[in-house]
C-alpha positions as CSV (number, residue, x, y, z in Angstrom):
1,X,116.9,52.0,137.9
2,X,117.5,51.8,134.1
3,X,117.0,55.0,132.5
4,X,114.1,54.4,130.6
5,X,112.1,54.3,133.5
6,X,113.6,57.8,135.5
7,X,112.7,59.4,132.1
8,X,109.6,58.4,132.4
9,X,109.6,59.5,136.0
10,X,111.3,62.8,134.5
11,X,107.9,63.4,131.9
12,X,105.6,62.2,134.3
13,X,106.2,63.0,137.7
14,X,104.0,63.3,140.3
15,X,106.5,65.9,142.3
16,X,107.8,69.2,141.4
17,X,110.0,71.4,143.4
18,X,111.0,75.1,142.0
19,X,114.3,75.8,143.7
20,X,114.3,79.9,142.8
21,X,110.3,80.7,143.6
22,X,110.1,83.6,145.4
23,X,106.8,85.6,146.6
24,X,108.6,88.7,144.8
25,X,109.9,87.6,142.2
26,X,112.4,89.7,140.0
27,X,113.0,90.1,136.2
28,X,110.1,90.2,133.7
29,X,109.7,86.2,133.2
30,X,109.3,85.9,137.1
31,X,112.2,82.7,137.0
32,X,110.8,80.1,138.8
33,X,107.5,81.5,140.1
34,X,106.5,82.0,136.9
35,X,107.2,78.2,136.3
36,X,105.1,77.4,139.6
37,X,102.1,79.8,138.6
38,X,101.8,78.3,135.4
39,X,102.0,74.7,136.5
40,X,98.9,75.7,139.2
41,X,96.8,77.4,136.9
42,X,97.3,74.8,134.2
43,X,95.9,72.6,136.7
44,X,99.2,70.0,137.7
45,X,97.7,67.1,139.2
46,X,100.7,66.4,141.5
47,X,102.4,68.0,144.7
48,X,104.5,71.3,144.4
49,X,107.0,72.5,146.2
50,X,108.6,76.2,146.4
51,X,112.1,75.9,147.5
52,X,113.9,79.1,149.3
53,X,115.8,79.5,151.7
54,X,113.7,82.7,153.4
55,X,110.8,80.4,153.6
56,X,107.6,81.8,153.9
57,X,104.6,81.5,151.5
58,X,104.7,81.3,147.7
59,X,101.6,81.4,145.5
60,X,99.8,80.1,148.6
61,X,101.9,77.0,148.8
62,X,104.4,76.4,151.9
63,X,108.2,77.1,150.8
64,X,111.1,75.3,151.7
65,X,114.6,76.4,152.5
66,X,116.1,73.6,150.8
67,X,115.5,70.5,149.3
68,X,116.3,68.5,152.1
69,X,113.3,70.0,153.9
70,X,111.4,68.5,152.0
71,X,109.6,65.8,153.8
72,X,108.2,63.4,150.6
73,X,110.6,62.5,147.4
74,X,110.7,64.8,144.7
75,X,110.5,63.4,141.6
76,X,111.5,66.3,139.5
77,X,113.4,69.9,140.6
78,X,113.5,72.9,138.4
79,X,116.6,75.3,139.3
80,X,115.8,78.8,138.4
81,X,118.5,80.3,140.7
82,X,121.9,82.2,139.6
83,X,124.2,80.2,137.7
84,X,127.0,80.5,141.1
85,X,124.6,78.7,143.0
86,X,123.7,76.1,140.7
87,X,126.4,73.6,142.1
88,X,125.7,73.7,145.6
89,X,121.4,72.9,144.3
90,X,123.1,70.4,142.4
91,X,125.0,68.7,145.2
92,X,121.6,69.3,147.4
93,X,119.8,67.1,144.9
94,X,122.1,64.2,145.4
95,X,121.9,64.6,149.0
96,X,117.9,64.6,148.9
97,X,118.4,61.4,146.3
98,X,116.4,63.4,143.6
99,X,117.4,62.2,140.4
100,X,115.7,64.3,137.7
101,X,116.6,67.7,136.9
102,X,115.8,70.7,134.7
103,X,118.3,74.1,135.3
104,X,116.6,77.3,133.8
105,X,119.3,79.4,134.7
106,X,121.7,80.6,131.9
107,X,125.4,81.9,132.3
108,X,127.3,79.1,132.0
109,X,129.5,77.8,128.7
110,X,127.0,80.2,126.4
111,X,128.6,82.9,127.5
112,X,132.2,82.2,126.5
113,X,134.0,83.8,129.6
114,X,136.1,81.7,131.9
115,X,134.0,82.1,134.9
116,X,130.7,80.9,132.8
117,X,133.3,78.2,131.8
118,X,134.5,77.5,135.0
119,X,130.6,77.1,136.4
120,X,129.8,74.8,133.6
121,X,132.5,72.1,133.8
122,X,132.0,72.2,137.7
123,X,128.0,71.1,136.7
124,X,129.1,68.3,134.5
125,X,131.5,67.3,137.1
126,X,128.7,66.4,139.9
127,X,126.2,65.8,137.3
128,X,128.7,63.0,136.5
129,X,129.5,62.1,140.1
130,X,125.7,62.0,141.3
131,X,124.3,60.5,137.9
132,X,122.1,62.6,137.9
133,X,119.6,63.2,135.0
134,X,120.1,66.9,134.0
135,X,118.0,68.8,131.2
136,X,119.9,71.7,130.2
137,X,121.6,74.0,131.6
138,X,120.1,77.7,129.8
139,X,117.0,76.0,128.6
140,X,113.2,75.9,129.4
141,X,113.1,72.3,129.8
142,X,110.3,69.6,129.7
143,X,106.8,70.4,128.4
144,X,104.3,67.2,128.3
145,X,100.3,67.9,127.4
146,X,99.5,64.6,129.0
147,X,100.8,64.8,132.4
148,X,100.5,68.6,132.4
149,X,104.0,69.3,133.1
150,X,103.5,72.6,130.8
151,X,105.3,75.2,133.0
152,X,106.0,77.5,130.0
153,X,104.5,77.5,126.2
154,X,101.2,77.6,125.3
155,X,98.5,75.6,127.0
156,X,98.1,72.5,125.3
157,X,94.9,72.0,124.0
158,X,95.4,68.1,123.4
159,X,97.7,65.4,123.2
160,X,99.5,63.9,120.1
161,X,102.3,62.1,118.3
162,X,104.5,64.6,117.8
163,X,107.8,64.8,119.9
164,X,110.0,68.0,119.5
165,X,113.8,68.3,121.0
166,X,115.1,71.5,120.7
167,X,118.4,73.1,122.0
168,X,116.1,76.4,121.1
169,X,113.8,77.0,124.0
170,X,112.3,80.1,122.4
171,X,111.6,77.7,118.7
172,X,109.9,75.6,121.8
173,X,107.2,78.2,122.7
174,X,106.6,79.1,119.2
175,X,105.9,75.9,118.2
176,X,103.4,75.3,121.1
177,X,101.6,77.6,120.1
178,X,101.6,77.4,116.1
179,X,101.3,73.7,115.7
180,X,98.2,73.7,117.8
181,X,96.7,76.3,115.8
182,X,97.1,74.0,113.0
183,X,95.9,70.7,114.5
184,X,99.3,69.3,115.6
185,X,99.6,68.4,119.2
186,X,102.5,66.9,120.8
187,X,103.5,63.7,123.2
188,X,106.4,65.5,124.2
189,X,109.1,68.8,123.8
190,X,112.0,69.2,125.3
191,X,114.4,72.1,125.2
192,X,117.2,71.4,126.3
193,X,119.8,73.8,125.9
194,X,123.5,73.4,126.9
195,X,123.1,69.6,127.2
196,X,125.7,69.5,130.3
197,X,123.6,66.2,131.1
198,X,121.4,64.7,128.7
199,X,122.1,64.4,125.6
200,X,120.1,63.9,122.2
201,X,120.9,60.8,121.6
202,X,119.2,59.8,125.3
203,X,116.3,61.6,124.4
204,X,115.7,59.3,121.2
205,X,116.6,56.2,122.5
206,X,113.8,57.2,125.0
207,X,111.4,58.3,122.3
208,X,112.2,55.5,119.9
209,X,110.4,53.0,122.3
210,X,107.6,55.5,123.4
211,X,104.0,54.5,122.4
212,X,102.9,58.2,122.6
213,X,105.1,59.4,120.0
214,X,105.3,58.7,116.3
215,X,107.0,61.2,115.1
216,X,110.1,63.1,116.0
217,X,111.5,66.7,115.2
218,X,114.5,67.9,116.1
219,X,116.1,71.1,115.9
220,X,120.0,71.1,117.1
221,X,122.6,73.9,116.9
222,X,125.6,71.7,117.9
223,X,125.5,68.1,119.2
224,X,127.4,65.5,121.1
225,X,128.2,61.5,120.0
226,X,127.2,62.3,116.6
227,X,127.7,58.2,115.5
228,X,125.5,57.4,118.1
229,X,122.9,59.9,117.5
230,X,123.0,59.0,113.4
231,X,122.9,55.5,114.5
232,X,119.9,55.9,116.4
233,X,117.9,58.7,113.8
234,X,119.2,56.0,110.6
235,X,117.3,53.0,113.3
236,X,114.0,55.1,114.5
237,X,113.1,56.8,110.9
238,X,112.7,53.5,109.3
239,X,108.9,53.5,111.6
240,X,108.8,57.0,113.2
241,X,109.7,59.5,110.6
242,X,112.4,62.0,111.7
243,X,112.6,65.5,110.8
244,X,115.6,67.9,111.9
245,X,116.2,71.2,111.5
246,X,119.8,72.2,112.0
247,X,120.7,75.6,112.9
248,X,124.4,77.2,112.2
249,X,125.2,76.1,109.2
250,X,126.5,79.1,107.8
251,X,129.1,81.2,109.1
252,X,127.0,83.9,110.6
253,X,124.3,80.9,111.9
254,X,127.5,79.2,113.1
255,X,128.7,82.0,115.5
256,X,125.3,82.6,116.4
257,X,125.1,78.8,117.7
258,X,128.3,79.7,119.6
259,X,126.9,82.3,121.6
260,X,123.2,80.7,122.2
261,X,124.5,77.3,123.6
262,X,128.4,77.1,123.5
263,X,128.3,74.6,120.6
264,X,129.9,73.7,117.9
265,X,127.9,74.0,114.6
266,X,129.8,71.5,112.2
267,X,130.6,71.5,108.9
268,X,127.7,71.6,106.1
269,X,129.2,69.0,104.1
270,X,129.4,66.6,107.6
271,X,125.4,67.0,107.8
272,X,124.6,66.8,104.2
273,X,126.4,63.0,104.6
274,X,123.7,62.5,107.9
275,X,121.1,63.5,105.9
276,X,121.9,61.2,103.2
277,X,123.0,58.2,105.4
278,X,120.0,58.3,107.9
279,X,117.2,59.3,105.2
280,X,116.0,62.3,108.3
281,X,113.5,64.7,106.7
282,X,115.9,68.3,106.1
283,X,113.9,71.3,107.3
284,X,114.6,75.1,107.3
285,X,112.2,76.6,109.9
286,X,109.5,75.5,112.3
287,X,107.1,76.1,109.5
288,X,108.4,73.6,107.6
289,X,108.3,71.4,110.4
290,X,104.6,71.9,111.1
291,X,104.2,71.7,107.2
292,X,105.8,67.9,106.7
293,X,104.1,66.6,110.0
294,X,100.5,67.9,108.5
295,X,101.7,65.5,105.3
296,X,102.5,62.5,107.5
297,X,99.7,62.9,109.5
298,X,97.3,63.1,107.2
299,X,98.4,61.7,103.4
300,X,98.7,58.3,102.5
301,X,101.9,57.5,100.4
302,X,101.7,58.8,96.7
303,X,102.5,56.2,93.9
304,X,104.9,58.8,92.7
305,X,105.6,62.6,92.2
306,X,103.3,63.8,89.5
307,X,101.4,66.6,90.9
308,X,98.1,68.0,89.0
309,X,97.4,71.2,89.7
310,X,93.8,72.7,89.8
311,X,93.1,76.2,90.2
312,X,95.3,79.6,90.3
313,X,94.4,80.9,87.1
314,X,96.7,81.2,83.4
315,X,99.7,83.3,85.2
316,X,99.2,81.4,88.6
317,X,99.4,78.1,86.9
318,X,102.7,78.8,84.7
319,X,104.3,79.9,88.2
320,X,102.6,77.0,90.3
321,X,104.4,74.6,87.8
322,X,107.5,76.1,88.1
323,X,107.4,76.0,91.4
324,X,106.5,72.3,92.0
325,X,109.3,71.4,89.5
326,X,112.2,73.5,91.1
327,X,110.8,71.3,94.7
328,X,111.0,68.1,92.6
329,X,107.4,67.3,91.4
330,X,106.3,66.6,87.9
331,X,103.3,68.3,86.4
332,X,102.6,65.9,83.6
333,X,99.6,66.6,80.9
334,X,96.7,64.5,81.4
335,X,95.3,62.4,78.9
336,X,93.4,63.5,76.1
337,X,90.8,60.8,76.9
338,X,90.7,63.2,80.3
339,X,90.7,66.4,78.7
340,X,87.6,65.2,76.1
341,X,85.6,64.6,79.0
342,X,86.4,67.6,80.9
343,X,85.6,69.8,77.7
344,X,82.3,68.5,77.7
345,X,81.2,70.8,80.4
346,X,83.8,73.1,80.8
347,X,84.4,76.2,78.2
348,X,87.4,76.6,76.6
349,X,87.7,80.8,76.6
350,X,89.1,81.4,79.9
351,X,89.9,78.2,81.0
352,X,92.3,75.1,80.5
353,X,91.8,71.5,80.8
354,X,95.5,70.6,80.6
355,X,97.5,70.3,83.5
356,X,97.5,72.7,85.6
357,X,93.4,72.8,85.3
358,X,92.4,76.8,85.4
359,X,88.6,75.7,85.4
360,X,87.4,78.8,86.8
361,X,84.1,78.5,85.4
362,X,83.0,75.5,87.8
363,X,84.8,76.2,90.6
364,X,81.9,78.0,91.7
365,X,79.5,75.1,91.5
366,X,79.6,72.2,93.3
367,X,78.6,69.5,91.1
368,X,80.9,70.5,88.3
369,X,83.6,71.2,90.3
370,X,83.1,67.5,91.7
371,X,82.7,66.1,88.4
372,X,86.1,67.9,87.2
373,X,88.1,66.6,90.8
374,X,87.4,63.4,90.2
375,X,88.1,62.6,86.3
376,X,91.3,64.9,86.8
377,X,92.6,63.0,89.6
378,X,91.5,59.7,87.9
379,X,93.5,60.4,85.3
380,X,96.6,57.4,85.0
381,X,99.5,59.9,85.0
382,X,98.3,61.8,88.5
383,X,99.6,60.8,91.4
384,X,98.6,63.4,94.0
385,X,96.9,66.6,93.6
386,X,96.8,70.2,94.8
387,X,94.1,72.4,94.8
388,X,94.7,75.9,94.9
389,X,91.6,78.0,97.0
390,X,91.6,81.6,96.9
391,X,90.8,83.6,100.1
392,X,89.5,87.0,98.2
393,X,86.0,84.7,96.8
394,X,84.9,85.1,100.2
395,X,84.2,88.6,100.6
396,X,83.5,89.6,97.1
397,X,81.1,92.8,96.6
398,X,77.5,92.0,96.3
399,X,77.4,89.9,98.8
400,X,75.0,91.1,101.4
401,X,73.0,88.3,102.2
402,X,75.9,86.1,102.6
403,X,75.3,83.3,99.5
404,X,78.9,83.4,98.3
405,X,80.6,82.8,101.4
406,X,77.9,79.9,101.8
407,X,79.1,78.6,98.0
408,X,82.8,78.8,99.4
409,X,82.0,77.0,103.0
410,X,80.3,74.3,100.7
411,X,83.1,74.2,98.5
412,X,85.5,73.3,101.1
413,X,83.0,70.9,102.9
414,X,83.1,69.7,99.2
415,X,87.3,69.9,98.8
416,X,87.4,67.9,102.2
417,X,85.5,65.1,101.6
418,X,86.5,64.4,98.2
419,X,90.7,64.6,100.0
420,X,89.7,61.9,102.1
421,X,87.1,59.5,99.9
422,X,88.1,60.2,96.3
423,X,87.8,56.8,94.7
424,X,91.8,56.8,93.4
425,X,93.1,57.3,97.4
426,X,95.2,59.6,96.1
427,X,96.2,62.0,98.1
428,X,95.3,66.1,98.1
429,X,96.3,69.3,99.7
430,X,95.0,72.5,99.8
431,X,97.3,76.2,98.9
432,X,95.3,78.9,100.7
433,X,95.8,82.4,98.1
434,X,95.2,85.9,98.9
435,X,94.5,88.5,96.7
436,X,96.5,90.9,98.9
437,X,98.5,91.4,102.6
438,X,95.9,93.4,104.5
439,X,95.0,92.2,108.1
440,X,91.8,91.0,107.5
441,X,92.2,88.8,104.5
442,X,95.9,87.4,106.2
443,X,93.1,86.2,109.4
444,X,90.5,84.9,107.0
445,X,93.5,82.9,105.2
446,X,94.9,81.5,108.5
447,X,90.9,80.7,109.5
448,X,90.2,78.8,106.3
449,X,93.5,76.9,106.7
450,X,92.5,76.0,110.1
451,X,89.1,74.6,108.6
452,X,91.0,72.4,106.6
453,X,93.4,70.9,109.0
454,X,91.2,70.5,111.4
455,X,88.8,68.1,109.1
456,X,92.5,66.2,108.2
457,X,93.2,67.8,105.0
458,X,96.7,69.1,105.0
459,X,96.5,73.1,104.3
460,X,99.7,75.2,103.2
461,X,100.1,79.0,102.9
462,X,101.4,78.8,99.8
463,X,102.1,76.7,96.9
464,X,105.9,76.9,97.7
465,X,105.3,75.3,100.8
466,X,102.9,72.8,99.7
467,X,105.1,71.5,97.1
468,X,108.1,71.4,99.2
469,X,106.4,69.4,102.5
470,X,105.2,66.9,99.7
471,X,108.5,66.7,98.2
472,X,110.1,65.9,101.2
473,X,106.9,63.4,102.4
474,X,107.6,61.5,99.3
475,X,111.4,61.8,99.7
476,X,110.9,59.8,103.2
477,X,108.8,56.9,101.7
478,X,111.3,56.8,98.7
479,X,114.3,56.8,101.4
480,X,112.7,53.7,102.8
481,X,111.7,51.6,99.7
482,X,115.1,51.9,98.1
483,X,113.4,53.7,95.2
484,X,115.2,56.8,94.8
485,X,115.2,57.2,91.1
């Protein structure tokens, strides 16, 4: 069977066996009960099977002593057993002619002693012998919202285009869970630790050709058949845009790699030539992940990089601009054709029609604050916009019977609509401000950024990250037109 098709088998199978799922289980993540409760209560439409060898009853469900007992194939095993018994599962797999395979357990190369050593060449070697399709070993392995093959995570609320490989499985969980948050759901995520059998590269190739998926994140520590997995990145990005993340570039990150997955990190200067060879989207942090999908989900291409910025007030502004030219976008002055008609109906003592626009004096009312939107972002020498909205208007004092936080609500019904009709298509983000850190205006921030996501409009905690997640959106479509400057 060519591999495409056990993959597919792998992230939609219709059998699961947990080799490792005990009715007492051990240790605080449970090991491969946990795996087997949360496939059952996440509702897993196919057959499980416990697998140990005192029998008995697990979660309800009849256990096995071994694979072999099994009486129906088993289209996927999870191993969550010590890492000196992981060979002798492994050779039980062949034997029981189950192909797919995904080891939890850890204490293999990672650990950089010559017994973990030992253990993980003597994987490879039957992994090799029984071609047998391994994720892992030491990582939480396959999570798929459609087939609900979510074992670990967050419950997926939805399904999406977004694919995540990850040698982290921890950066797995917490992206689960925060991309959701945020609107972004996923076709598939796979962490895959040690990569004793699958490698990157076969994950892309799979995902390249994968209807469900449109876009691809990666985040790698250390990585095998580097030609072949630029190769393949420099191929997909040209119509599914690729963002990685790679960990361990500096000295500390790269003995920190050593010890998570028993990689080797590579030299800076070797990725900065990937980067620049395969046009990949360069990230920092899962943030920033989440950040340039929201862009590429939801923006249309901008003609160029000249930002206008509209709110944030006279100190705000000066910093905003700074900000978006250290990430690589102009903030141009608009035309004085502009700036006539914007004077017409907004005051000059407190306020600024150049670019950035402090209009303060309309922001509060709708019409004006319309009328300024749309000659601003009319202007010829705007190509995108980004409109600053600060959290603190929504509990102002004097607000007992609730008609500010109405003006705000309809201000953002008002912000949203005009992102996604404004007669120019260009295109429009939202920075979310706060007047300070407590608790309560931190969840009001992180609600009203949810409002906008939500409706489509891409929403970033600060203007920093707004400006850098646009940078890096145009970067891509300049990558592929050839128009670099």
């Amino acid at each position: 069977m060519p591999l495409k098709d056990e993959l597919d088998i792998l992230f939609n199978p219709k059998s699961v066996a947990v080799v490792g799922a005990s009715a007492n289980p051990q240790g605080s993540f449970g090991g491969g009960t946990s795996f087997l409760a949360r496939l059952q209560r996440i509702g897993f439409p196919g057959k499980l099977y416990p697998v140990n060898p005192k029998g008995g009853i697990v979660l309800g469900l009849k256990a096995y002593p071994d694979l072999q007992s099994i009486p129906d194939p088993v289209d996927l095993v999870i191993i969550a057993v010590r890492a000196d018994r992981v060979p002798q599962v492994l050779e039980d797999c062949i034997s029981a002619g189950t192909k797919n395979i995904h080891i939890f357990s850890s204490g293999f190369s990672e650990t950089g002693e010559e017994a973990g050593l030992q253990l993980g060449r003597q994987i490879i070697e039957i992994i090799q012998r029984g071609s047998l399709n391994v994720v892992g070993p030491n990582c939480m392995g396959i999570w798929v919202p459609g087939s609900k093959l979510t074992g670990w995570g967050a419950k997926p609320d939805g399904t999406g285009p977004l694919a995540f490989i990850s040698q982290s499985g921890g950066h797995g969980e917490i992206i689960t869970s925060y991309a959701q948050g945020l609107g972004v759901y996923f076709s598939k995520l796979v962490s895959f630790g040690n990569a004793s059998g699958l490698q990157v590269a076969d994950y892309l190739e799979y995902l390249r050709d994968d209807p469900d998926t449109g876009i691809i994140a990666l985040y790698l520590e250390g990585i095998k058949e580097g030609n072949r997995v630029m190769q393949l990145v420099k191929e997909i990005n040209r119509t599914k845009p690729v963002i990685v993340w790679k960990g361990g570039l500096t000295d500390s990150g790269s003995r920190a790699v050593s010890s998570h997955t028993g990689s080797m990190a590579g030299e800076k200067k070797i990725w900065d030539g990937f980067f620049a060879q395969t046009g990949a989207v360069r990230v920092n942090s899962l943030e920033e992940i989440v950040d340039v999908v929201l862009a590429f989900l939801h923006l249309t291409p901008p003609r160029g990089r000249r930002a206008l910025l509209l709110g944030g007030g006279g100190g705000n502004s000066v910093a905003y601009a700074d900000i978006c030219s250290r990430q690589g976008l102009e903030v141009p002055p608009i035309s004085d054709k502009t700036r006539e008609e914007l004077n017409t109906f907004i005051g000059l003592a407190g306020n600024s029609t150049r670019n950035p626009l402090d209009v303060w004096d309309v922001q509060g009312e709708i019409d004006l604050f319309r009328r300024a939107m749309t000659l601003a972002v009319a202007d010829p020498a705007i190509d995108l916009a980004i409109v600053d909205r600060m959290v603190g208007d929504f509990f102002e004092d004097g607000d007992s019977d609730g008609a500010k936080e109405k003006r705000q609500h309809d201000i953002n019904d008002l912000i949203i609509d005009f992102a996604k009709n404004n007669p120019d298509n260009k295109p429009l983000v939202v920075t979310i401000n706060m007047y300070g850190n407590d608790r309560y205006s931190a969840a009001l921030a992180a609600r009203i950024r949810r409002v906008f996501t939500a409706a489509g409009v891409p929403a970033y905690p600060s203007p920093e990250s707004a400006a850098r997640a646009l940078s890096r959106f145009i970067q891509y479509h300049e990558f592929q037109t050839g128009n670099t400057g």
